[in-house]
Structures are given as structure tokens and as C-alpha cells.
NUTOR-487708 format. One record per residue (C-alpha): chain; y negated, x, z. Coordinates in nm, 4 decimals, padded with zeros to 6 digits, always signed. Layout:
atom cadena A, y Y, x X, z Z
...
END
This chain:
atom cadena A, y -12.8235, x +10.9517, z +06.1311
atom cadena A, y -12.5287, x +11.1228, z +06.2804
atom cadena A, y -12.4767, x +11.4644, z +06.3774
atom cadena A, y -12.2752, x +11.7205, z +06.2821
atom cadena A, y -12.2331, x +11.9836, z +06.5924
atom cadena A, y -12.1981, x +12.3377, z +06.5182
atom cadena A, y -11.8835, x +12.4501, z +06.6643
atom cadena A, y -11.9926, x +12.8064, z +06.7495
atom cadena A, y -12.2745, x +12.6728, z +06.9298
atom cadena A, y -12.1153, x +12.4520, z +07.1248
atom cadena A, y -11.8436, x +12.7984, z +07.2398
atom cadena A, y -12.1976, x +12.9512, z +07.2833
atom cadena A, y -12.2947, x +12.6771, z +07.5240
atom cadena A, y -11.9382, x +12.6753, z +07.6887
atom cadena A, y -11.9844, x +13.0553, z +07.7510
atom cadena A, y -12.3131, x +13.0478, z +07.8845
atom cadena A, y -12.2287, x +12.7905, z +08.1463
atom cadena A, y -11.9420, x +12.9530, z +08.2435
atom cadena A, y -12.0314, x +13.3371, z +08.3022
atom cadena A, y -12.4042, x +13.1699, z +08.3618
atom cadena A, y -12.5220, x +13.4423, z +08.1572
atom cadena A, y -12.5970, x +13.4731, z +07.8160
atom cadena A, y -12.5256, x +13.8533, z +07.8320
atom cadena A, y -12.1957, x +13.8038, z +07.9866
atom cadena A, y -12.0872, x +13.4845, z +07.6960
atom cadena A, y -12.2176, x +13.7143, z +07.4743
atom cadena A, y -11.9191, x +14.0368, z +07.5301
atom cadena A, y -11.6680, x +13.7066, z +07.5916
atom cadena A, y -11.7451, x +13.5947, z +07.2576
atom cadena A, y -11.7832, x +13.9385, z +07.0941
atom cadena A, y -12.1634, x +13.8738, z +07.0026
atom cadena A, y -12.5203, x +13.9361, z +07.1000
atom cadena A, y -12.6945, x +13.7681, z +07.3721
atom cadena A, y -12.9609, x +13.7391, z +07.1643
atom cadena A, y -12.7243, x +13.4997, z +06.8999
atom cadena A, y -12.5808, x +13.3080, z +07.1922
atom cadena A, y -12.9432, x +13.2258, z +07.2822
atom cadena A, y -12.9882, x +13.1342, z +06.9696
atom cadena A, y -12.7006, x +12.9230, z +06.8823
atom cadena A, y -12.7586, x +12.7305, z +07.2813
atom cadena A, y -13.1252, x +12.6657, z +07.1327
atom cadena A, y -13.0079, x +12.4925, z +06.8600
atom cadena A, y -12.7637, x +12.3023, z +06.9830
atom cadena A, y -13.0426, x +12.1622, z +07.2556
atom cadena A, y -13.2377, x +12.1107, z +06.9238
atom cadena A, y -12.9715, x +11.8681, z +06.7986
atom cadena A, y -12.9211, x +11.7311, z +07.0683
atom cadena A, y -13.2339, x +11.6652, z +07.1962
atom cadena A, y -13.1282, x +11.7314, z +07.5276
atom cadena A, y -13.1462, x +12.0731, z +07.7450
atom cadena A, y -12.8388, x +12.2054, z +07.8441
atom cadena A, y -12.9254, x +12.5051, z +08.0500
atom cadena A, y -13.1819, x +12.6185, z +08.2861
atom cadena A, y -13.2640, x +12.9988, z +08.2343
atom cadena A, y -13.3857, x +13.1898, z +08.4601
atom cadena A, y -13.4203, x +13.5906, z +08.4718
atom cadena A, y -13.0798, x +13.6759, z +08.6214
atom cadena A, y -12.9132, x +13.3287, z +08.6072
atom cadena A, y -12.8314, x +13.0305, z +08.4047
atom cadena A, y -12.7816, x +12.7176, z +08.5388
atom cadena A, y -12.6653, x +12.3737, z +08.3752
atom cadena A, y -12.9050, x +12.0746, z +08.3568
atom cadena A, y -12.7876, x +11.7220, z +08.4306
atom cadena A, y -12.7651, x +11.6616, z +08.1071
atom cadena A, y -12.5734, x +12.0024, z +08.0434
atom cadena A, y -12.3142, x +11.8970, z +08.3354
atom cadena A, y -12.3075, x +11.5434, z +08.1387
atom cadena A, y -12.2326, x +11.7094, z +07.7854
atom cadena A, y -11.9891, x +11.9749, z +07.9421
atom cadena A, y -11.6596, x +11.7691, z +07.9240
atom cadena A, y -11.6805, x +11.6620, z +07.6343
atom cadena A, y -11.7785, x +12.0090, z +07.4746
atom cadena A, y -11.4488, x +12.1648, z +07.6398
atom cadena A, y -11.2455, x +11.8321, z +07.4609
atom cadena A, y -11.4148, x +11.8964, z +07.1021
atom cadena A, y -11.3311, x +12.2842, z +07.1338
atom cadena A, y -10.9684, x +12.2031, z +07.1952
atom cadena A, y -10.9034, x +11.9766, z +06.9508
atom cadena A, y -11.1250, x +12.2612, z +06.7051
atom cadena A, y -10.8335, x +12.4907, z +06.8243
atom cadena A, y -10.5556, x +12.2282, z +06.7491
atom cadena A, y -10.6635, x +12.1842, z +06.3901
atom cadena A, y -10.7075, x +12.5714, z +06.3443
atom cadena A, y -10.2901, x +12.5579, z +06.4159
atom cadena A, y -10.1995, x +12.2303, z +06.2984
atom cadena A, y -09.9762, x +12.4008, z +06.0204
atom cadena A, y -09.8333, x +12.6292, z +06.2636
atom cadena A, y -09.5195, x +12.5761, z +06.4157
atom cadena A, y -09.4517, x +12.9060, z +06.6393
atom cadena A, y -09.5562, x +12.8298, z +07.0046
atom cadena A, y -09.7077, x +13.0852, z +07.2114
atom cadena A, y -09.6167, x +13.2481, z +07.5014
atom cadena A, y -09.8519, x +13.3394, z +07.7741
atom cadena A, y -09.7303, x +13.5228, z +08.1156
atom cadena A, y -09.9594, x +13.4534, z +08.4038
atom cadena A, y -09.9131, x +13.5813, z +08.7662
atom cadena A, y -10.1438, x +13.3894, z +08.9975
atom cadena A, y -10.1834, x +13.4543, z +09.3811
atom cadena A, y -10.1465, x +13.1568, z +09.5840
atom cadena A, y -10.3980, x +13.2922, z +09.8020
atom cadena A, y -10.6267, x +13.2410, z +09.5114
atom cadena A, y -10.4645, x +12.9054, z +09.4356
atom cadena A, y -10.3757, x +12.7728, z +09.7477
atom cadena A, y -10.1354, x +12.4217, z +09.6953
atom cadena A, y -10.3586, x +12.3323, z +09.3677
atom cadena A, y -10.0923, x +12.4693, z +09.0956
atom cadena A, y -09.9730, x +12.1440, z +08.9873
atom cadena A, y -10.3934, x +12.0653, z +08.9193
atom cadena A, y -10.4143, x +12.4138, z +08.7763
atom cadena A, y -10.0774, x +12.3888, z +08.5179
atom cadena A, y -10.2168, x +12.0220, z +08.4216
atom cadena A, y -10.5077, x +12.1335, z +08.2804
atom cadena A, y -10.4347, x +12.4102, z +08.0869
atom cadena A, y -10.1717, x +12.1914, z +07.9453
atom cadena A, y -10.4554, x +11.9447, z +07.8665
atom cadena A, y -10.5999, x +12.2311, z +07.6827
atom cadena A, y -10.3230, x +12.2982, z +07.4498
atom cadena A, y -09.9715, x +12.1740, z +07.5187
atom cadena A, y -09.8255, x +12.4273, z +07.2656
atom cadena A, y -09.8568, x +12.6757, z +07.4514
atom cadena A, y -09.5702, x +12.8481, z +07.6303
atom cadena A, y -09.6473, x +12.9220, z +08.0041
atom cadena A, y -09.4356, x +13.1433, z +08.2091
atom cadena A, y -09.5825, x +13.1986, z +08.5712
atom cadena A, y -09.5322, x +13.3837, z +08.8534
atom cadena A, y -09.6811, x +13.3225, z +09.1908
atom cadena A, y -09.6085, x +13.6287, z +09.4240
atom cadena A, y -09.8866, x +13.8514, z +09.6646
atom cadena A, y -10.1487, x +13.9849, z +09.4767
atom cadena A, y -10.0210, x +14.3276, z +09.5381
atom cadena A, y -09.6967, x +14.2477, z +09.3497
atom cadena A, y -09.9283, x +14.1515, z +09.0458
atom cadena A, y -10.1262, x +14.3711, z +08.9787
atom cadena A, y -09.8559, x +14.6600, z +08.9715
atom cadena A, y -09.6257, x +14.4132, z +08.7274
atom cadena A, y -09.9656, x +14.3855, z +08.5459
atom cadena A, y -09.9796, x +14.6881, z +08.4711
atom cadena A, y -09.6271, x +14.7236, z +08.3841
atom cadena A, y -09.7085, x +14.5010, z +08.0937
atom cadena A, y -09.5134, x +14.2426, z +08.2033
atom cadena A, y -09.7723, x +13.9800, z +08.2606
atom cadena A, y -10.0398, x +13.9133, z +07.9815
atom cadena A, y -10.3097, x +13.7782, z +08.2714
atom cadena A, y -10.3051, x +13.7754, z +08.6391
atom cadena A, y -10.5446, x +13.6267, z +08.8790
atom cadena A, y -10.5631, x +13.8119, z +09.2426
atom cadena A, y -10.7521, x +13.8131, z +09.5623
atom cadena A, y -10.9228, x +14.1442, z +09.6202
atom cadena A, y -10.9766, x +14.2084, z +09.9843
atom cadena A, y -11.1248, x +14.5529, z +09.8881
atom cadena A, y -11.2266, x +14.8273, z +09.6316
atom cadena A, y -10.9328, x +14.7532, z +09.3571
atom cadena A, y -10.9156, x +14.8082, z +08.9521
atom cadena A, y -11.0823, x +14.6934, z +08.6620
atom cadena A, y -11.1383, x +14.3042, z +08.6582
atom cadena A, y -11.3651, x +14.0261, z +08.5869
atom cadena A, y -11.4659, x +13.8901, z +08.9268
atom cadena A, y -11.4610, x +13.4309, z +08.9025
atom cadena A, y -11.5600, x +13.3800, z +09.3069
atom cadena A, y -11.6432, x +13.5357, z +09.5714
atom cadena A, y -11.4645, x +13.3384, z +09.8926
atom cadena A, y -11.5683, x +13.3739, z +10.2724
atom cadena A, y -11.2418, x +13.3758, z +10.5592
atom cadena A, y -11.2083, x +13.1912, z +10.8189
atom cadena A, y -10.9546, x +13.1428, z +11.1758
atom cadena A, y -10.8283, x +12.7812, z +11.1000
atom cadena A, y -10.6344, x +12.5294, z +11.3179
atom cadena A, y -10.5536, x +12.2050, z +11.3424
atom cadena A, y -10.8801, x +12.0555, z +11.5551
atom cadena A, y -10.6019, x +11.9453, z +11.8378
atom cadena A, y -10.4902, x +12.2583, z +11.8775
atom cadena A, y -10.6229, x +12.4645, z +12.2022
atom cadena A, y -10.6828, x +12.8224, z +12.2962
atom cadena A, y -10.4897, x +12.9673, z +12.6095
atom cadena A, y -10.6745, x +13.2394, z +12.7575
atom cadena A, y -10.3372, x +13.3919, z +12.9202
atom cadena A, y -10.1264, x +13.3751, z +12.5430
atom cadena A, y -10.1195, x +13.5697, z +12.2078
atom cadena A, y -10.2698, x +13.4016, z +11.9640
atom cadena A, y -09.9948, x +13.2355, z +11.7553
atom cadena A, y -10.0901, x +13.3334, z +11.3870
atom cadena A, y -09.9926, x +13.1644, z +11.1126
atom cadena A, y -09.9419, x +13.3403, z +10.7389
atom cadena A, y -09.8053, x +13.3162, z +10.4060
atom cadena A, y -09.5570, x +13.6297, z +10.4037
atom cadena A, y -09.5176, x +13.9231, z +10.5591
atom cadena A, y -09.6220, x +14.1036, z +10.2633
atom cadena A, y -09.9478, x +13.9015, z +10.2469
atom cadena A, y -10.2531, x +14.1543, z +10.2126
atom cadena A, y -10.4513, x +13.8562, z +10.4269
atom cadena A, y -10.1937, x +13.8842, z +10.6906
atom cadena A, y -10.2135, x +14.2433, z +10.7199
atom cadena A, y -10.6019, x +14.2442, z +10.6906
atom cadena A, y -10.5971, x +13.9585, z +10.9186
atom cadena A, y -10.3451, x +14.1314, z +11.2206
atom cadena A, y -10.5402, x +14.4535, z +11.1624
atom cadena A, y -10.8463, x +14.2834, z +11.2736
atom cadena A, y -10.7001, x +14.1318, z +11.5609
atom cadena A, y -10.5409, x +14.4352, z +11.6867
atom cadena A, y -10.8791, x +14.6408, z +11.6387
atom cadena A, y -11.0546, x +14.3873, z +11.8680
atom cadena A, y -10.7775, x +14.4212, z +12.1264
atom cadena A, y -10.6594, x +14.0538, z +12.1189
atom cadena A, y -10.2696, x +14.0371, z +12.1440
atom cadena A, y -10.1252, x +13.8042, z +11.9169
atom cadena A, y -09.7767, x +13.6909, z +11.7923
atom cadena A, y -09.5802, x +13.5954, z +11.5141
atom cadena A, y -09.5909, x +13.1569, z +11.5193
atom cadena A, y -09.4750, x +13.0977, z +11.1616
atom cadena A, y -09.4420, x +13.2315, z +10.8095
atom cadena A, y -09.4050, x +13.0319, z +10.5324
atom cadena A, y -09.2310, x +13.0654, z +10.1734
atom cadena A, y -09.5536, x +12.8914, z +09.9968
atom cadena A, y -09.9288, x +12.7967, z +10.0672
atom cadena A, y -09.7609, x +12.3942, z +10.0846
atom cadena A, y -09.5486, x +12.5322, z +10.4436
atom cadena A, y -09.8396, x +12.6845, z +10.5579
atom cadena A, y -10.0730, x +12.4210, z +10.5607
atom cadena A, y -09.8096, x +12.1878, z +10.7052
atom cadena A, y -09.7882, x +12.4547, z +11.0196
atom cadena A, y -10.1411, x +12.4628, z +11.0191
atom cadena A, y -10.2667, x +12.1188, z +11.0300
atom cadena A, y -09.8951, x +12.0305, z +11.2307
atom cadena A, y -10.0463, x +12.2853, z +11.5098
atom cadena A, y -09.8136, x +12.5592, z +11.4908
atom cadena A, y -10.0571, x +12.8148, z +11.5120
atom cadena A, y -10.4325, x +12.9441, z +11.3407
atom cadena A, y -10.4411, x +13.1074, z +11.0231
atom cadena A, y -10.6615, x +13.3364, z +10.8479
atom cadena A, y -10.7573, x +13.1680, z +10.4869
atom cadena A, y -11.0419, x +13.1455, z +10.2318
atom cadena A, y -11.2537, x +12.8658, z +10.3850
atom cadena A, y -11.2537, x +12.6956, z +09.9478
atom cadena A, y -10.8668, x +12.6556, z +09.9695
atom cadena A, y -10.7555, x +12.5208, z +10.3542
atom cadena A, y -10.6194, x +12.2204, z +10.4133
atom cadena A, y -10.8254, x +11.9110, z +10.4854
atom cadena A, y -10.8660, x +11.8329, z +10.8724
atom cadena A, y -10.8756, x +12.1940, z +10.9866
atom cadena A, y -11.1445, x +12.3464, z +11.1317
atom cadena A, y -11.2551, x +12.7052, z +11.1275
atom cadena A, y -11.1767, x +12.8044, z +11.5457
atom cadena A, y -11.2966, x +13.1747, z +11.4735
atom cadena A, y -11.6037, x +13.1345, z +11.6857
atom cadena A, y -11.4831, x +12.8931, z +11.9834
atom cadena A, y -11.1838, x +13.0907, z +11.9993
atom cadena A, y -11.4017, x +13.4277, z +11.9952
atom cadena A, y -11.1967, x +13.5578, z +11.6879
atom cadena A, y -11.3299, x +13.8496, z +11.5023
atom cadena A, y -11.4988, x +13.7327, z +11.1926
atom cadena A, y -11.2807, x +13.8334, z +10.8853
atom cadena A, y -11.5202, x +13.8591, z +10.5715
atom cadena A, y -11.4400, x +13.7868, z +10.2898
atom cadena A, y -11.2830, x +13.8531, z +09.9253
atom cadena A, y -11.3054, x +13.8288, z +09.5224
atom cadena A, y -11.0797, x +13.6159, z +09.3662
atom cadena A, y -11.0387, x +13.8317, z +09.0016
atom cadena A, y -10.8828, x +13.8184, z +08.6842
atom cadena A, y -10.7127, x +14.0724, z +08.4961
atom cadena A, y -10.6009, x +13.9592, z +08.0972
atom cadena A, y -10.4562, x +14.1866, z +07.8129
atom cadena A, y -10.4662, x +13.8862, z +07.5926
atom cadena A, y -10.6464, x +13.9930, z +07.2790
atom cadena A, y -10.5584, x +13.7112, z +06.9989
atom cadena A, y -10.8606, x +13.4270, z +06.9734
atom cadena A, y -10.6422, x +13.1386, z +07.0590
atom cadena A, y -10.4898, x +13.3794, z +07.3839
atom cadena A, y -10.8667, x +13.4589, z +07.4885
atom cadena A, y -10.9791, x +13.0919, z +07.4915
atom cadena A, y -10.6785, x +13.0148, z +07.7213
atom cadena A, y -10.7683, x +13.2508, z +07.8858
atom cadena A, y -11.1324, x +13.1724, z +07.9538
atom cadena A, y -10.9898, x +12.7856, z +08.0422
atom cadena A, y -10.8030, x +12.9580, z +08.3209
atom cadena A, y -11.1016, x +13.1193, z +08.4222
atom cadena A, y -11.3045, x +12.8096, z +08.4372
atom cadena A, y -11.0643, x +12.6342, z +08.6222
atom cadena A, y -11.1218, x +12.9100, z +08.9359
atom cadena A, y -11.4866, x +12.9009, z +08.8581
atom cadena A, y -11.5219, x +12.5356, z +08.9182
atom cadena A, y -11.2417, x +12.4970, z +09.2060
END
């Protein structure tokens, strides 16, 4: 006999594994927790599988629920596609994204939220965090996705991401010379943070390249320019984190967050695909 899915439990399931929460799916989908659990039970039921793992502050996907979890994002696009199949008015969406959130994956990042509905319209903006928010606010971006080095406004936090020094592995520490430091822009909130720390410790350091996108400063990096300060998720592959041989002060670490005005149903689940997309990265 076949089955017929339920297509709110299956957005039930899709929130649940994403926030890992049912409380948190819940206020995404504008429900109760208590339906969301309710709706994720049943769709185990039909399934005969189970999907999710709960435990008392976390939720957690099963094998199976990692196995069913592509193909429930695919069935709730095409659910949105036939909701506007008569529609002809595309949608525009204005996202600012900070490439020290994104790092060189934006091609990876626009790809997929095409996948999840071409007809959309996408205008975006990659520029320092700081230069977000404030056009955020402005109203001139519907969503923006930042990196919070510190206390910052409202938002709805996707990772958390530790710092590190890196370098290419060739490259060597002289005792006698500045560390050459590598950043994005001069603007950069991780260069400042990142000098700041430097100069507290007392080590001298000097200006060995900035670059006009996360693409130039990987190439200095792994080309031996210089070390630079970046989220250990997003550097290049074949550097290595020199903080400790190099006796660098440690730099902590920061919240990647995202801050949306979108308010239509078809804006909040593109929305919540961008979300995902940093969740998973």
C-alpha cells in the first residue's frame, strides 16, 4: 500500500532537525512544541522508521533521519512550487552575507538556494558584518547573516566558530620580525580584534597583505605571504593553525547569526534554507 506523507509533518520534521529542538521548530513554524511532537510522531509512525533522537535539551537525527532528510527538503520544495505554479510575479529577496561567515563557498551557497526555488529573485551583498547590520536596519536588506565577535543585537545564532593563527605549513616564524598578518580589509572586525590582540600581548606585527575577497586571502595564505586570523570551519585546505608554535595569543571565538525581516511563508522558508545551509557548512 502506498503512502501518502503529511506535508506539515514532514516541515515539522525539517524544523526539528534543524533548530534540534522541538521548542525552537515550534516559534519557526508558528505552532506548539507540543504539535510538532506530534506531527514528528506520526510521521515516524508512517514511516516506520525513527527520525529523531530526543533527548531533554537536544534533538538529534537518527541514521535513518539523516537518510530521509534530503529527500524531505526536495518534496517541500516542489510542495512550494505547486503552491505558486499559477503565479507569475517573481520574488525578490535582499541578502547581505559576511564573507567571514562564508568564506570562498558563495558559489555552493547561491546554488542551493537556487535548487530550492529558482524563481526567486536574489540580490546580495557581501561587505563586513559591520556594514550589514547598520544597512539592515536601514531596511535595505530583507536578511543578513554576520559574524558576531561580541555582545551585538537581536538575532538567531546558526554556529558558534572557534579562531585560529593560520599559515601555510612552509611558512616559518622569525624571532627578530613582526609577524606579517594577513586579513580581509581594513575594515574587517577580525582584523581589528585580531591586531588588538597582538598588540595587547606586546608582539609587533606588520601589515603583509590585504585582500579584496576571502578567494585573495586564502591564496596569500596558503602562497605564504603571511598568517591570518580566521574561523578554523572556513580556512583554506593545507593550512595549519601556527597560534601555538608561533606562541600567538589565542583569539576565541564568534557566532555566525542571522538577522531576517522576511515575514511572507514562501520568504520564511527561504529563509530557513539559508539557515540550514550555515547550519550544516
Amino acid at each position: 500500500m502506498s503512502l501518502s506523507l503529511d506535508i506539515d509533518a514532514v516541515a515539522a520534521f525539517l524544523g526539528a532537525a534543524e533548530f534540534r529542538s522541538f521548542t525552537r521548530a515550534a516559534q519557526a513554524l508558528g505552532t506548539t512544541q507540543s504539535l510538532v511532537s506530534v506531527r514528528v510522531k506520526r510521521l515516524e509512525e508512517m514511516l516506520g522508521r525513527l527520525l529523531l533522537q530526543r533527548h531533554p535539551r537536544l534533538v538529534r537525527l537518527t541514521a535513518e533521519g539523516e537518510r530521509f532528510l534530503p529527500a524531505a527538503r526536495d518534496l517541500m520544495a516542489a510542495h512550494e512550487r505547486a503552491r505558486e505554479a499559477f503565479s507569475d510575479a517573481r520574488q525578490r529577496i535582499a541578502i547581505g552575507i559576511s564573507e567571514q561567515a562564508v568564506g570562498p563557498d558563495v558559489p555552493v551557497l547561491l546554488a542551493r538556494l537556487a535548487g530550492h526555488d529558482p524563481r526567486w529573485l536574489i540580490s546580495l551583498r557581501i561587505a563586513a558584518s559591520a556594514v550589514l547590520e547598520e544597512a539592515f536596519e536601514r531596511g535595505e536588506l530583507d536578511v543578513v547573516v554576520l559574524r558576531r565577535l561580541g555582545p551585538g543585537r537581536t538575532g538567531e545564532v546558526l554556529r558558534r566558530d572557534a579562531f585560529g593563527w593560520f599559515a601555510a605549513p612552509t611558512l616559518m616564524r622569525q624571532p627578530d620580525e613582526p609577524v606579517p598578518v594577513v586579513s580581509l580589509m581594513a575594515e574587517c572586525g577580525l582584523r581589528r580584534h585580531a591586531t588588538e590582540v597582538l598588540d595587547h600581548a606586546g608582539i609587533a606585527w606588520r601589515e603583509a597583505f590585504i585582500g579584496g575577497g576571502m578567494a585573495a586571502v586564502f591564496a596569500a595564505v596558503v602562497g605564504g605571504l603571511g598568517v591570518s586570523p580566521l574561523a578554523a570551519r572556513i580556512a583554506p585546505q593545507g593550512a595549519v593553525d601556527v597560534g601555538l608554535e608561533w606562541g600567538l595569543p589565542e583569539l576565541g571565538g564568534s557566532e555566525v547569526v542571522l538577522r531576517s525581516n522576511v515575514a511572507t511563508p514562501k520568504g520564511h522558508a527561504f529563509v530557513r534554507e539559508l539557515a540550514a545551509a550555515f547550519r550544516e557548512r
